[in-house]
KOLSEMAR-411746 format. One record per residue: x, y, z of N, C-alpha, C, O, CB in turn. Coordinates in steps of 0.02 Angstrom, whole numbers, plus 50000, padded with zeros to 5 digits. Glycine has a CB too. Layout:
<r n_X="X" n_Y="Y" n_Z="Z" ca_X="X" ca_Y="Y" ca_Z="Z" c_X="X" c_Y="Y" c_Z="Z" o_X="X" o_Y="Y" o_Z="Z" cb_X="X" cb_Y="Y" cb_Z="Z"/>
...
***
This chain:
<r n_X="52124" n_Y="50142" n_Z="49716" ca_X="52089" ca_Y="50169" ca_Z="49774" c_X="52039" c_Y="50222" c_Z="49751" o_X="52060" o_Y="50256" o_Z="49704" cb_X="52140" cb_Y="50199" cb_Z="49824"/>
<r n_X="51993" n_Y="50234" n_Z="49767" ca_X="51921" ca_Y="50263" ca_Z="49747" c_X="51940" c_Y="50317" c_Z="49811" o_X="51957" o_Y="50305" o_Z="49868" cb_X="51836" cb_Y="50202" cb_Z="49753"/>
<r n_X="51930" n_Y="50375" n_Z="49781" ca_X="51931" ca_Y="50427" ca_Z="49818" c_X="51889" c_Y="50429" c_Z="49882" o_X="51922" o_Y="50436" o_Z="49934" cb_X="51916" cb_Y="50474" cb_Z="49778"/>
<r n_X="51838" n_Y="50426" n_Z="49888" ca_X="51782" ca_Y="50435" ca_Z="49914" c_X="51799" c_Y="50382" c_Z="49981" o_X="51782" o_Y="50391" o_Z="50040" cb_X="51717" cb_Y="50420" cb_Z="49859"/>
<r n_X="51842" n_Y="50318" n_Z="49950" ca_X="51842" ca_Y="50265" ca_Z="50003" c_X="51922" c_Y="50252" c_Z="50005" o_X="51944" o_Y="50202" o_Z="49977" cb_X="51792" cb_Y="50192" cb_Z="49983"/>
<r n_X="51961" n_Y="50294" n_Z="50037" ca_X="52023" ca_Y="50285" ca_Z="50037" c_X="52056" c_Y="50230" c_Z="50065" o_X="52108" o_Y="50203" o_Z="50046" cb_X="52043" cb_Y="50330" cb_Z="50059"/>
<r n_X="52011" n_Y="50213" n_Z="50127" ca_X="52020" ca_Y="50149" ca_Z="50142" c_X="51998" c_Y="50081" c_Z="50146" o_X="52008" o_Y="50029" o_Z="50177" cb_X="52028" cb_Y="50153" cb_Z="50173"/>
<r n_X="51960" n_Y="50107" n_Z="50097" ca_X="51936" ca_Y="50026" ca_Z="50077" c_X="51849" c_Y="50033" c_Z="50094" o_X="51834" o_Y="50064" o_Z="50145" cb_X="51982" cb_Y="49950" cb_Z="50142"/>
<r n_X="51811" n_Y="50013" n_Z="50062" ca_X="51734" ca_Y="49998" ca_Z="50095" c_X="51738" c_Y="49950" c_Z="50158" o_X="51788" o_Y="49928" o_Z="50186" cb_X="51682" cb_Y="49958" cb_Z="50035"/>
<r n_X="51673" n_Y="49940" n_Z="50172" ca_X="51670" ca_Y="49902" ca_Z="50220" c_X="51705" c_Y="49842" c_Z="50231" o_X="51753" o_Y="49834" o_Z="50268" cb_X="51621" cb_Y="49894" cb_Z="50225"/>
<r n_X="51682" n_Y="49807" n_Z="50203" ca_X="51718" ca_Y="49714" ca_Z="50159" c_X="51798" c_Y="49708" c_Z="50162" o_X="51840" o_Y="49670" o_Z="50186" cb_X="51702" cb_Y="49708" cb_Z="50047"/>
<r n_X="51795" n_Y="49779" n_Z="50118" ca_X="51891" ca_Y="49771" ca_Z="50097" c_X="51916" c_Y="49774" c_Z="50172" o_X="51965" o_Y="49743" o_Z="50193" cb_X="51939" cb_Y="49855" cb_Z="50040"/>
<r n_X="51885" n_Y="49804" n_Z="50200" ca_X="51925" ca_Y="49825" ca_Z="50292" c_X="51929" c_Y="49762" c_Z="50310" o_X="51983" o_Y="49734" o_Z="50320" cb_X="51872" cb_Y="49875" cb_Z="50365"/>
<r n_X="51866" n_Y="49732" n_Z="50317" ca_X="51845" ca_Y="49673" ca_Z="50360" c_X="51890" c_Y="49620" c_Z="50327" o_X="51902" o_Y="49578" o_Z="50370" cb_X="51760" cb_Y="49654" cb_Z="50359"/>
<r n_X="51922" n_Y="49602" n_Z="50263" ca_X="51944" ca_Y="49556" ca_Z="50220" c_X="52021" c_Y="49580" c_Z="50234" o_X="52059" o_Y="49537" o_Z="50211" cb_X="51910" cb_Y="49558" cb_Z="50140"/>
<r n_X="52056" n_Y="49638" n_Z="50266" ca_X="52112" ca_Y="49660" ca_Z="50254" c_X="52131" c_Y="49636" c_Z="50322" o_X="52188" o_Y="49614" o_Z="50330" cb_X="52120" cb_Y="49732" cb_Z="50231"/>
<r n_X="52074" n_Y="49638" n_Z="50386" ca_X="52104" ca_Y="49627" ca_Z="50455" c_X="52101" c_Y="49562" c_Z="50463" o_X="52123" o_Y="49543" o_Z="50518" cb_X="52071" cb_Y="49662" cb_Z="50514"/>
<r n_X="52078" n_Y="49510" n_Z="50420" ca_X="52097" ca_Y="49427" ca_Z="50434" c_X="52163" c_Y="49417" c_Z="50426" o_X="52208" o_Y="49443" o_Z="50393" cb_X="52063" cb_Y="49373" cb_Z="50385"/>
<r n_X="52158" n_Y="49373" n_Z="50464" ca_X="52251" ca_Y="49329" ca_Z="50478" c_X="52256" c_Y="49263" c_Z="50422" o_X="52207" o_Y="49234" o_Z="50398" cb_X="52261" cb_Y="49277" cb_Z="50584"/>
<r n_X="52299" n_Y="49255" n_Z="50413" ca_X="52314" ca_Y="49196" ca_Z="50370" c_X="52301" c_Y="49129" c_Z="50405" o_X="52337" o_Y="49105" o_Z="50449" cb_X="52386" cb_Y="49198" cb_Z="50347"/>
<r n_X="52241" n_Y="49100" n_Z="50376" ca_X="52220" ca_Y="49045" ca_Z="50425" c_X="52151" c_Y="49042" c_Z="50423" o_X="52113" o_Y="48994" o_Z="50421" cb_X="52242" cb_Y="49054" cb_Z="50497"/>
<r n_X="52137" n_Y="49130" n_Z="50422" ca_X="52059" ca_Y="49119" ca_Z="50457" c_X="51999" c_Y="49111" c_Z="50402" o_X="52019" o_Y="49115" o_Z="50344" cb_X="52037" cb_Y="49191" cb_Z="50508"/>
<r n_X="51946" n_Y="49102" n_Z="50409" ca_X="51889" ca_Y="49093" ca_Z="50370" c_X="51839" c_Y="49118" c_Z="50359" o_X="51808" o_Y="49146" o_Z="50404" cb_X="51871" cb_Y="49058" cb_Z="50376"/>
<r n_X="51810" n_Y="49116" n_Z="50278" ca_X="51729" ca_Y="49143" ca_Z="50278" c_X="51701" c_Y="49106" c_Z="50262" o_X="51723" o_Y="49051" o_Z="50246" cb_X="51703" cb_Y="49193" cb_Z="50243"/>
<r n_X="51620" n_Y="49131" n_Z="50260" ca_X="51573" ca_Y="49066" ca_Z="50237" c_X="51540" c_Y="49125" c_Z="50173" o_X="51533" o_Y="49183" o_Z="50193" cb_X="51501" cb_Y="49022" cb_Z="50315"/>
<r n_X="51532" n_Y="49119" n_Z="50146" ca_X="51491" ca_Y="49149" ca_Z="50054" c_X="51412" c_Y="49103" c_Z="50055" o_X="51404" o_Y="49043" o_Z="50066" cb_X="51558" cb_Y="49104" cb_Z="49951"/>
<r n_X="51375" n_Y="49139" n_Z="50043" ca_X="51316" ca_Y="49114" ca_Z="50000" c_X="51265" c_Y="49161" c_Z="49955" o_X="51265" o_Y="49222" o_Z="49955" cb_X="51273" cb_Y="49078" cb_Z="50047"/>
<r n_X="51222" n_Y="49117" n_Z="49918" ca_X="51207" ca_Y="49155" ca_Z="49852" c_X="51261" c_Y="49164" c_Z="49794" o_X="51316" o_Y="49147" o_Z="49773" cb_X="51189" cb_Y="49223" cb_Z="49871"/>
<r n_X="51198" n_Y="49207" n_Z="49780" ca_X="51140" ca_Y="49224" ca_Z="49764" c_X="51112" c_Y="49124" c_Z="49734" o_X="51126" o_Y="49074" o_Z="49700" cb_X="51148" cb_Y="49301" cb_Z="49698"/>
<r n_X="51062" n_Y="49157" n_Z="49783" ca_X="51033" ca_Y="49088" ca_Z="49740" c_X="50972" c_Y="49108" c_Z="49686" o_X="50931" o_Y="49154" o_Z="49685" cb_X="50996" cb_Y="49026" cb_Z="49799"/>
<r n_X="50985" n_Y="49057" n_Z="49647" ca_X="50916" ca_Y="49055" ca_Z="49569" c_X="50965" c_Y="49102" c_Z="49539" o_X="51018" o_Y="49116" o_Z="49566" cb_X="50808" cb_Y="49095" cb_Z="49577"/>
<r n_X="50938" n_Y="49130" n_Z="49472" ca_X="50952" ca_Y="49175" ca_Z="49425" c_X="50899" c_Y="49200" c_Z="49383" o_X="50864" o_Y="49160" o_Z="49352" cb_X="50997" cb_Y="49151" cb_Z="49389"/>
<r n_X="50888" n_Y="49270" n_Z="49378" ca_X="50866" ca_Y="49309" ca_Z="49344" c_X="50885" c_Y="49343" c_Z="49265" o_X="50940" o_Y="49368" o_Z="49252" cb_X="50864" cb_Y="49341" cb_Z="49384"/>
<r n_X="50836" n_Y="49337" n_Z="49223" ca_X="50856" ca_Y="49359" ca_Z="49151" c_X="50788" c_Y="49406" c_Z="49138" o_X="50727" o_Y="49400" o_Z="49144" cb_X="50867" cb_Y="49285" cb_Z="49089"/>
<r n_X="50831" n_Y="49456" n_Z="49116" ca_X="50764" ca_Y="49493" ca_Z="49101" c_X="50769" c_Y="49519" c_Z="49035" o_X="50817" o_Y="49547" o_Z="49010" cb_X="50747" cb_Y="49553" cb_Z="49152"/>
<r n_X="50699" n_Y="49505" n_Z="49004" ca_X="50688" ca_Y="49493" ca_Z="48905" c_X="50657" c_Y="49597" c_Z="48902" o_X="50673" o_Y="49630" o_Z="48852" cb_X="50578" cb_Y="49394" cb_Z="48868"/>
<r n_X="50631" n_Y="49620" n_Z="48940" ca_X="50620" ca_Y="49675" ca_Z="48927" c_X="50549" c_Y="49688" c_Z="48938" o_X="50534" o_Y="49637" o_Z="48970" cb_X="50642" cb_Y="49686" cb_Z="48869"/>
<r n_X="50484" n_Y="49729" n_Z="48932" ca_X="50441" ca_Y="49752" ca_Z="48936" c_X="50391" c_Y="49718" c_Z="48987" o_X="50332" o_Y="49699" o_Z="48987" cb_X="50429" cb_Y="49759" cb_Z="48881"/>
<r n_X="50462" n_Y="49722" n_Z="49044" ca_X="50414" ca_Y="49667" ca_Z="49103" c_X="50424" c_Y="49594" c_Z="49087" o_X="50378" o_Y="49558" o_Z="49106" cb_X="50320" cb_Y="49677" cb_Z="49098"/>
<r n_X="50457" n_Y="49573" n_Z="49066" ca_X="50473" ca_Y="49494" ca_Z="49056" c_X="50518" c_Y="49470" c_Z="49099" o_X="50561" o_Y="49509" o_Z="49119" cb_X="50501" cb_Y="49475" cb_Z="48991"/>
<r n_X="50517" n_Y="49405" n_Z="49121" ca_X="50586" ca_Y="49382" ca_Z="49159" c_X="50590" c_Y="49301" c_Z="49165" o_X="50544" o_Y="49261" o_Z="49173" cb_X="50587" cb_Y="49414" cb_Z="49242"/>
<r n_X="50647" n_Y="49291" n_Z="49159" ca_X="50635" ca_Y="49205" ca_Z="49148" c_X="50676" c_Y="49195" c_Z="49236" o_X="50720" o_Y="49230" o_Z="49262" cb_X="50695" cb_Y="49155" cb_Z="49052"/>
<r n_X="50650" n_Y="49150" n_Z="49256" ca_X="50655" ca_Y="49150" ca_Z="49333" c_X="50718" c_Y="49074" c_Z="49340" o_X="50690" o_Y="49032" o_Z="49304" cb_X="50556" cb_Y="49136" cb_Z="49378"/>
<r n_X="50762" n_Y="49052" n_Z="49358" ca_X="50785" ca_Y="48992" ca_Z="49352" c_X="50808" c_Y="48986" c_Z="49413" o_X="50846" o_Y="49028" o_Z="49438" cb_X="50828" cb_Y="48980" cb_Z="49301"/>
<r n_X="50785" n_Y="48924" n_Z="49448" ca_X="50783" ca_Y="48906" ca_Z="49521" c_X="50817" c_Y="48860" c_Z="49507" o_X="50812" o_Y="48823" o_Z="49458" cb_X="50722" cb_Y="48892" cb_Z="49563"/>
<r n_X="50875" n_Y="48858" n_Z="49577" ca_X="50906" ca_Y="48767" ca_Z="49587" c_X="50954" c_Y="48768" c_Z="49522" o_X="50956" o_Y="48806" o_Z="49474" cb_X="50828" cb_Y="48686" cb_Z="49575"/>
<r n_X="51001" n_Y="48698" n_Z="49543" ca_X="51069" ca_Y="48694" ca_Z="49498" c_X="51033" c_Y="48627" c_Z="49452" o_X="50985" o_Y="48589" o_Z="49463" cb_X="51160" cb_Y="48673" cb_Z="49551"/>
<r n_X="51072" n_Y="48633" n_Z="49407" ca_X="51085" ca_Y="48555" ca_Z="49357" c_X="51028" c_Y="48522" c_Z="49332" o_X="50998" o_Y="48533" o_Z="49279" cb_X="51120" cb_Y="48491" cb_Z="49400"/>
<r n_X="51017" n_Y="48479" n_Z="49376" ca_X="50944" ca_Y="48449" ca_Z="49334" c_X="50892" c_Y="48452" c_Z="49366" o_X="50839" o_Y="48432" o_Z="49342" cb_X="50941" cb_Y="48377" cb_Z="49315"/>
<r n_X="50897" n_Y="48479" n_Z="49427" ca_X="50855" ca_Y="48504" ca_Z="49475" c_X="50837" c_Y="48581" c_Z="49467" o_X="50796" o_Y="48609" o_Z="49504" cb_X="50886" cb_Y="48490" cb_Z="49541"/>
<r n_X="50859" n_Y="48601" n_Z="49436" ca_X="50847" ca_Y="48694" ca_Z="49408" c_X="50760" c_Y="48688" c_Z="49379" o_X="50741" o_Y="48639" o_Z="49347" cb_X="50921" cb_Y="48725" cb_Z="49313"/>
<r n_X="50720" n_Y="48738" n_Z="49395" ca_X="50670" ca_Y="48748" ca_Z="49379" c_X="50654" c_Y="48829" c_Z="49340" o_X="50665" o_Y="48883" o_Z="49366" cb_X="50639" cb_Y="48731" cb_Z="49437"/>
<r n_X="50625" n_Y="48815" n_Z="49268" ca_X="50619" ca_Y="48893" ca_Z="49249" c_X="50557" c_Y="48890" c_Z="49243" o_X="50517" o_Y="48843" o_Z="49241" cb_X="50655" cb_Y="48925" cb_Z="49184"/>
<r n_X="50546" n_Y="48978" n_Z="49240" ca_X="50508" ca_Y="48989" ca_Z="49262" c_X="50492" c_Y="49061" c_Z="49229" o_X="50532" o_Y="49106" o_Z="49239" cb_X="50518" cb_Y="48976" cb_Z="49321"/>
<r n_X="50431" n_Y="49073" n_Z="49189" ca_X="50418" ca_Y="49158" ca_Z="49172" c_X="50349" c_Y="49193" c_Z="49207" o_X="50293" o_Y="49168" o_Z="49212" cb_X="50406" cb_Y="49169" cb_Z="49080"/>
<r n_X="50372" n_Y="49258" n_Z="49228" ca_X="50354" ca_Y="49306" ca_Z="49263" c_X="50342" c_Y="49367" c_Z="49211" o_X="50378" o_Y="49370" o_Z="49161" cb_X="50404" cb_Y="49317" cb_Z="49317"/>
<r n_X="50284" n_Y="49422" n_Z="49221" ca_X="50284" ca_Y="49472" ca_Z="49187" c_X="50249" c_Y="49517" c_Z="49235" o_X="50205" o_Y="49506" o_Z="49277" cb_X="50257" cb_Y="49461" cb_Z="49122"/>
<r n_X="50279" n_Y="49568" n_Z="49220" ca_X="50264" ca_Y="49643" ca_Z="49272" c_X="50249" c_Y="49726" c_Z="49230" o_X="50262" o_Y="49746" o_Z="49173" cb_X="50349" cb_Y="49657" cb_Z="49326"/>
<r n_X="50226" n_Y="49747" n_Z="49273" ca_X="50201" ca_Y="49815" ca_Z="49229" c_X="50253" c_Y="49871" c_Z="49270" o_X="50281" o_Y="49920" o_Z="49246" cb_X="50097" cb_Y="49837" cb_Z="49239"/>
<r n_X="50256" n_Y="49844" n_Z="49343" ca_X="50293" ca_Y="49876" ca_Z="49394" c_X="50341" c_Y="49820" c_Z="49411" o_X="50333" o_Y="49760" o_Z="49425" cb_X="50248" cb_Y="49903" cb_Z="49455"/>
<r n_X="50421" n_Y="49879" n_Z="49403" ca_X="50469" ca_Y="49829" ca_Z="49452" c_X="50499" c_Y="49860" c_Z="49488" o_X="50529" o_Y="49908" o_Z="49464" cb_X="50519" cb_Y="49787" cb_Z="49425"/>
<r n_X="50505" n_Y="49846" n_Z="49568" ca_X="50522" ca_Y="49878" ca_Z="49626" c_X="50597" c_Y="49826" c_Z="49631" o_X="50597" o_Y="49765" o_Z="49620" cb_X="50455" cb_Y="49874" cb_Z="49695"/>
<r n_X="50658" n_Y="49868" n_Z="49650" ca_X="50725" ca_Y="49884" ca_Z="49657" c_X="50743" c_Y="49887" c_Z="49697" o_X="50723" o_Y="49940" o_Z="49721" cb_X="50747" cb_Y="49920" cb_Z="49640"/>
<r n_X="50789" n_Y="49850" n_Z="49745" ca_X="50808" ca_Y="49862" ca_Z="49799" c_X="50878" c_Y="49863" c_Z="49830" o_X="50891" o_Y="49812" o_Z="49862" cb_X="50777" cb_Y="49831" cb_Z="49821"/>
<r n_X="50937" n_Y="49921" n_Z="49828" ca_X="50988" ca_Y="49895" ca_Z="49819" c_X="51016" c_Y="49928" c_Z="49858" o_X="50981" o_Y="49967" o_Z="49891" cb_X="51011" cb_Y="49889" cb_Z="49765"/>
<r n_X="51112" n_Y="49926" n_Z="49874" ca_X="51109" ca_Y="49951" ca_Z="49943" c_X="51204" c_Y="49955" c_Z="49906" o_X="51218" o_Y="49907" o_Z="49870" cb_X="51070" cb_Y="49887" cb_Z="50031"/>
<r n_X="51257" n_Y="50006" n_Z="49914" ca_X="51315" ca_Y="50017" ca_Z="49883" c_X="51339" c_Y="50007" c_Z="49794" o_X="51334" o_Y="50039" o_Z="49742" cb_X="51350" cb_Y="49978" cb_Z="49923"/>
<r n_X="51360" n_Y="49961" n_Z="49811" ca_X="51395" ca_Y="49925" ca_Z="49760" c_X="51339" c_Y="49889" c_Z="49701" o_X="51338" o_Y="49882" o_Z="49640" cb_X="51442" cb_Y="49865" cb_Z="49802"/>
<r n_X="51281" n_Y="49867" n_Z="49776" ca_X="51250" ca_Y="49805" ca_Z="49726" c_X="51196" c_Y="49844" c_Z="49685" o_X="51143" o_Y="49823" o_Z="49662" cb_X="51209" cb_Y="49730" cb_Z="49772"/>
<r n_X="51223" n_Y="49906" n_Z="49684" ca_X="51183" ca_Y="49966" ca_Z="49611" c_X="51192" c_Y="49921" c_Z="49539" o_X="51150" o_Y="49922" o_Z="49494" cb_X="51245" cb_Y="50065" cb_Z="49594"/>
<r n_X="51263" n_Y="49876" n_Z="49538" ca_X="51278" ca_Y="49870" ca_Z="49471" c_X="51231" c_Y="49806" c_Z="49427" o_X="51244" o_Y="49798" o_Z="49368" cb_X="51360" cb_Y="49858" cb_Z="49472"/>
<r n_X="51190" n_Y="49773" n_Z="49452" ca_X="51141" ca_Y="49737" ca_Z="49424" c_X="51097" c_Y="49766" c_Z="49424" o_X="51061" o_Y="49742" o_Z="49380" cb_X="51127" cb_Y="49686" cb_Z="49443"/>
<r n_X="51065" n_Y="49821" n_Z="49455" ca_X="51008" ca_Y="49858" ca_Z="49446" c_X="50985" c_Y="49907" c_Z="49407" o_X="50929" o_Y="49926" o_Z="49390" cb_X="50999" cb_Y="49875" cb_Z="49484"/>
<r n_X="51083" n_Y="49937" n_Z="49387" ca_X="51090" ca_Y="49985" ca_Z="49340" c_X="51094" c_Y="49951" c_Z="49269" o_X="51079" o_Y="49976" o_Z="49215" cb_X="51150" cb_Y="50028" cb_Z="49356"/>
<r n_X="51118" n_Y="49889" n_Z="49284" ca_X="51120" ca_Y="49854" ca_Z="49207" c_X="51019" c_Y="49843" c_Z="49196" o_X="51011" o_Y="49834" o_Z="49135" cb_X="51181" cb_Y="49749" cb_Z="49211"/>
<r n_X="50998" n_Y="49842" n_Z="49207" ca_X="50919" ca_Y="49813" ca_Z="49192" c_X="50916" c_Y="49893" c_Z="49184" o_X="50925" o_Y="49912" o_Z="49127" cb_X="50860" cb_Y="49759" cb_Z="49262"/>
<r n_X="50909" n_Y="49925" n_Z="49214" ca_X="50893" ca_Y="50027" ca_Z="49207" c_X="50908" c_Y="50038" c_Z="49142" o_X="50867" o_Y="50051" o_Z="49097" cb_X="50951" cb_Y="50092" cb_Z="49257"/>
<r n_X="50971" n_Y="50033" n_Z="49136" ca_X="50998" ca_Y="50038" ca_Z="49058" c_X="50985" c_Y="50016" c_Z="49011" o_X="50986" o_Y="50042" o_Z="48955" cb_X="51044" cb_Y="50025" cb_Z="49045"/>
<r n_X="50964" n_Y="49951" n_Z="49030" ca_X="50953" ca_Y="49920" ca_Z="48943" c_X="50861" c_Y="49934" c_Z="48936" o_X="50830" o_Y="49935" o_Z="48882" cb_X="50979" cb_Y="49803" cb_Z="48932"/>
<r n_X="50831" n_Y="49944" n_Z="49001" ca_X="50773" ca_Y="49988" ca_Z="48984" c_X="50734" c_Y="50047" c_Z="48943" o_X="50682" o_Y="50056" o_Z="48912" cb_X="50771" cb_Y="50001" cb_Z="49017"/>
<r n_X="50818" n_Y="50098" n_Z="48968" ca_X="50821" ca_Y="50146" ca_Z="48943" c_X="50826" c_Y="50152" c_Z="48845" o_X="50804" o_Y="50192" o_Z="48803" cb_X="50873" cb_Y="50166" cb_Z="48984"/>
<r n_X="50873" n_Y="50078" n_Z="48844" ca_X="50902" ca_Y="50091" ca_Z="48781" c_X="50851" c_Y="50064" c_Z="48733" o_X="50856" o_Y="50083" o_Z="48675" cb_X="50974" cb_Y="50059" cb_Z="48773"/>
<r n_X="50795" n_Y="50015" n_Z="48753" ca_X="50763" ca_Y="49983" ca_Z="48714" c_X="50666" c_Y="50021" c_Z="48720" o_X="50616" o_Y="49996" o_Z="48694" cb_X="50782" cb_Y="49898" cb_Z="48739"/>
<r n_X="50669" n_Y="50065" n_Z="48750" ca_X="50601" ca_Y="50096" ca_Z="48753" c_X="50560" c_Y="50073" c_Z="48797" o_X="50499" o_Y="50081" o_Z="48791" cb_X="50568" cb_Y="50092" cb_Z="48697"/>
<r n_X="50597" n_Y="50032" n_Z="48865" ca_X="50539" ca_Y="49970" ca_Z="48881" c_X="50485" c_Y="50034" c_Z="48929" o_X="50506" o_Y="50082" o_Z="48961" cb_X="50582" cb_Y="49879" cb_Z="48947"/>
<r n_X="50425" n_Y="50016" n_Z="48922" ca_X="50378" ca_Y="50037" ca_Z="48954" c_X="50362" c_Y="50035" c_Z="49027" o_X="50330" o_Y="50075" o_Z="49061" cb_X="50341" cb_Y="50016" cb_Z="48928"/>
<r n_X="50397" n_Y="49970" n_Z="49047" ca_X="50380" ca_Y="49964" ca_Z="49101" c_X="50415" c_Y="49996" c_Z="49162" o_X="50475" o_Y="50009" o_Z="49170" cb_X="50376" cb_Y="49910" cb_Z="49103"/>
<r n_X="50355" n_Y="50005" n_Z="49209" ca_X="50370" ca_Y="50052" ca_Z="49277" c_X="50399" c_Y="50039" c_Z="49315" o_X="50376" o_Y="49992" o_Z="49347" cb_X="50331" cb_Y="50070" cb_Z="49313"/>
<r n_X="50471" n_Y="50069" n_Z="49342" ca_X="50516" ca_Y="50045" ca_Z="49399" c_X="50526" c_Y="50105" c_Z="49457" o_X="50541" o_Y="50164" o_Z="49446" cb_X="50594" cb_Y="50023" cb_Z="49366"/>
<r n_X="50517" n_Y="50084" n_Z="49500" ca_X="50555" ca_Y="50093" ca_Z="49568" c_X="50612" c_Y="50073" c_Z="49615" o_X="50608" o_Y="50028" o_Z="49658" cb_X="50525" cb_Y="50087" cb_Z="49595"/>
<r n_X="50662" n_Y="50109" n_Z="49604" ca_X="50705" ca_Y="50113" ca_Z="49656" c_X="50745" c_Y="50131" c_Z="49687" o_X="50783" o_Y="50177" o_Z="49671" cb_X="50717" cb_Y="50098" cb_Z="49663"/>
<r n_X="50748" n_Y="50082" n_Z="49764" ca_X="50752" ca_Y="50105" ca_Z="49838" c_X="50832" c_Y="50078" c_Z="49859" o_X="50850" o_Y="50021" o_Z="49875" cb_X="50682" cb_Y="50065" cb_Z="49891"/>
<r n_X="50882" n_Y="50155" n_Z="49851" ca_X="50941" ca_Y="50127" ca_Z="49827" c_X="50971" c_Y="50156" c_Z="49901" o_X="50956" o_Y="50215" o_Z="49908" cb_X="50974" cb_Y="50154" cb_Z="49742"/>
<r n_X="51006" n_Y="50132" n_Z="49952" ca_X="51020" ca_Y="50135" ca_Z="50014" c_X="51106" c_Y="50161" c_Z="50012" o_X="51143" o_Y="50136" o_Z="49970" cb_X="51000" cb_Y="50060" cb_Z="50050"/>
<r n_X="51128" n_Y="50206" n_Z="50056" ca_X="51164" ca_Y="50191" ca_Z="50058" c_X="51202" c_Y="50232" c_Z="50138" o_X="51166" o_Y="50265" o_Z="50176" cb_X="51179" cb_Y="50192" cb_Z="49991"/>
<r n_X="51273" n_Y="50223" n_Z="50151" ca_X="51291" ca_Y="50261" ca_Z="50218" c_X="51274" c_Y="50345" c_Z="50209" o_X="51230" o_Y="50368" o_Z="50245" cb_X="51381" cb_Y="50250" cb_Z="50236"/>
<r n_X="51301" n_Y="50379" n_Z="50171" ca_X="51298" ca_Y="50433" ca_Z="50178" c_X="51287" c_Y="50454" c_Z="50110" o_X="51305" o_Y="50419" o_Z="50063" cb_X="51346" cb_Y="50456" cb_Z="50214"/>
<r n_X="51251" n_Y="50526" n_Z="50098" ca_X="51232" ca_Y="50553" ca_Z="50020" c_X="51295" c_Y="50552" c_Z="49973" o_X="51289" o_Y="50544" o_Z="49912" cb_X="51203" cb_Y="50635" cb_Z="50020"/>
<r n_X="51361" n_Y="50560" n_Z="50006" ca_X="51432" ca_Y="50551" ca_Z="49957" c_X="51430" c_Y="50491" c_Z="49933" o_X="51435" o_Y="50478" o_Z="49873" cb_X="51505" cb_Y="50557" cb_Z="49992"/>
<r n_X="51422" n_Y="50444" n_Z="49984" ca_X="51428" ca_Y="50365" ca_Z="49946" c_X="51376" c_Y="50350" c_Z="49893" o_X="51372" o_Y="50289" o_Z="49882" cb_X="51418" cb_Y="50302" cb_Z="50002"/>
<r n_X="51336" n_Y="50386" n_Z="49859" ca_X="51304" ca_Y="50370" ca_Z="49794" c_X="51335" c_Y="50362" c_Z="49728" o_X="51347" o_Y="50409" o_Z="49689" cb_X="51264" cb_Y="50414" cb_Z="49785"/>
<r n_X="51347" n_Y="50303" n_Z="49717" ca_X="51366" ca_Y="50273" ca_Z="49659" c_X="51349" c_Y="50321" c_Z="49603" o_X="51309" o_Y="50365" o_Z="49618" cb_X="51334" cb_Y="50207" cb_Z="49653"/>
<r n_X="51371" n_Y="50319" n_Z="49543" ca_X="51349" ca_Y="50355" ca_Z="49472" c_X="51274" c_Y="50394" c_Z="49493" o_X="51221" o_Y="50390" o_Z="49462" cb_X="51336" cb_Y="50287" cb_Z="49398"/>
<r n_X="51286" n_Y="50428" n_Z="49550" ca_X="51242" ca_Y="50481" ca_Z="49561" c_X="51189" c_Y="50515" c_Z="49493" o_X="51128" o_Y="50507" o_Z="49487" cb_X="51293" cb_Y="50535" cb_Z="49588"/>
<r n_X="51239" n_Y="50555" n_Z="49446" ca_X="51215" ca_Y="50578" ca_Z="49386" c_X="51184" c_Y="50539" c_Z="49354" o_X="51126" o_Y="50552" o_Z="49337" cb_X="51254" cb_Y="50600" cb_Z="49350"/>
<r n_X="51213" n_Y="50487" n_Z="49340" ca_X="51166" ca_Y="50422" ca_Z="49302" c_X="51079" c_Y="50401" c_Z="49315" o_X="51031" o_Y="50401" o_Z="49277" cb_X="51205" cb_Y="50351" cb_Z="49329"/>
<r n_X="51089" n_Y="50386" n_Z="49379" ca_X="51030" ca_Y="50391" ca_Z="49417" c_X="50986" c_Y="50444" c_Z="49402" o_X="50938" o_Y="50430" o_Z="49367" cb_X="51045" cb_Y="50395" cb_Z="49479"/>
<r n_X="50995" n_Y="50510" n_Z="49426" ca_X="50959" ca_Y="50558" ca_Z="49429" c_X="50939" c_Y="50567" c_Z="49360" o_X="50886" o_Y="50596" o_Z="49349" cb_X="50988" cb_Y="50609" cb_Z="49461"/>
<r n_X="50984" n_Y="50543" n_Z="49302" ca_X="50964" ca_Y="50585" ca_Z="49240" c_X="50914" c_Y="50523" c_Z="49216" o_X="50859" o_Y="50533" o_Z="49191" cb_X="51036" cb_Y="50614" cb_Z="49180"/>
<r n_X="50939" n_Y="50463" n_Z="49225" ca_X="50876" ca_Y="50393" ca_Z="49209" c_X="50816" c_Y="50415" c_Z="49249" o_X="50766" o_Y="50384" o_Z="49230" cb_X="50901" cb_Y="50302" cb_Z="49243"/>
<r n_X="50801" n_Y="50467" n_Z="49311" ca_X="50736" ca_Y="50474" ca_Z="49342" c_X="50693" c_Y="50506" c_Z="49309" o_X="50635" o_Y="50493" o_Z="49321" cb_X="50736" cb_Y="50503" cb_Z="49398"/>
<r n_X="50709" n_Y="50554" n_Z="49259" ca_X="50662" ca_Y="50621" ca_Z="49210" c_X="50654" c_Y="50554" c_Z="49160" o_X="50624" o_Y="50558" o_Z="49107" cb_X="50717" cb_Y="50720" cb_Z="49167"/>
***
């Protein structure tokens, strides 16, 4: 149990008050993203033999994330950080209230 969320985030609530029986529907993420570094990205659309790739390059990359789903955004931040990449990012990280900020410190110290 995470301090901050003693009773669970949103999901866990909503996933704790179903009855045995009942149902969800899931989708996504669709395609997949790989990113090579200094603005590179190999783009891969669609499954199996119908999958299409695809490369993209950017000088600016805008971020858009909202709780939890910090942890793919922080993995690309990081390995930014670790490899010198040049390229310019922004982001627009949402969340309920200023407590609920994920690795707060992390963030702030990747902003300088």
């Amino acid at each position: 149990v995470h301090p901050k969320f003693p009773d669970g985030g949103k999901m866990s609530q909503h996933l704790d008050s179903l009855a045995i029986g009942d149902t969800l529907d899931f989708a996504g993420p669709s395609g997949h993203v790989t990113y090579y570094g200094n603005g590179r990205f190999q783009l891969l659309e669609g499954h199996g033999k119908k999958a299409v790739e695809t490369y993209r390059s950017a000088k600016h990359i805008g971020m858009i994330s909202g709780g939890t789903g910090i942890t793919p955004m922080l993995a690309i931040i990081r390995f930014m950080l670790r490899e010198d990449d040049e390229t310019e990012v922004s982001l627009l990280f949402a969340n309920q209230t200023e407590d609920d900020i994920l690795v707060r410190e992390e963030l702030e110290a990747a902003a300088k």
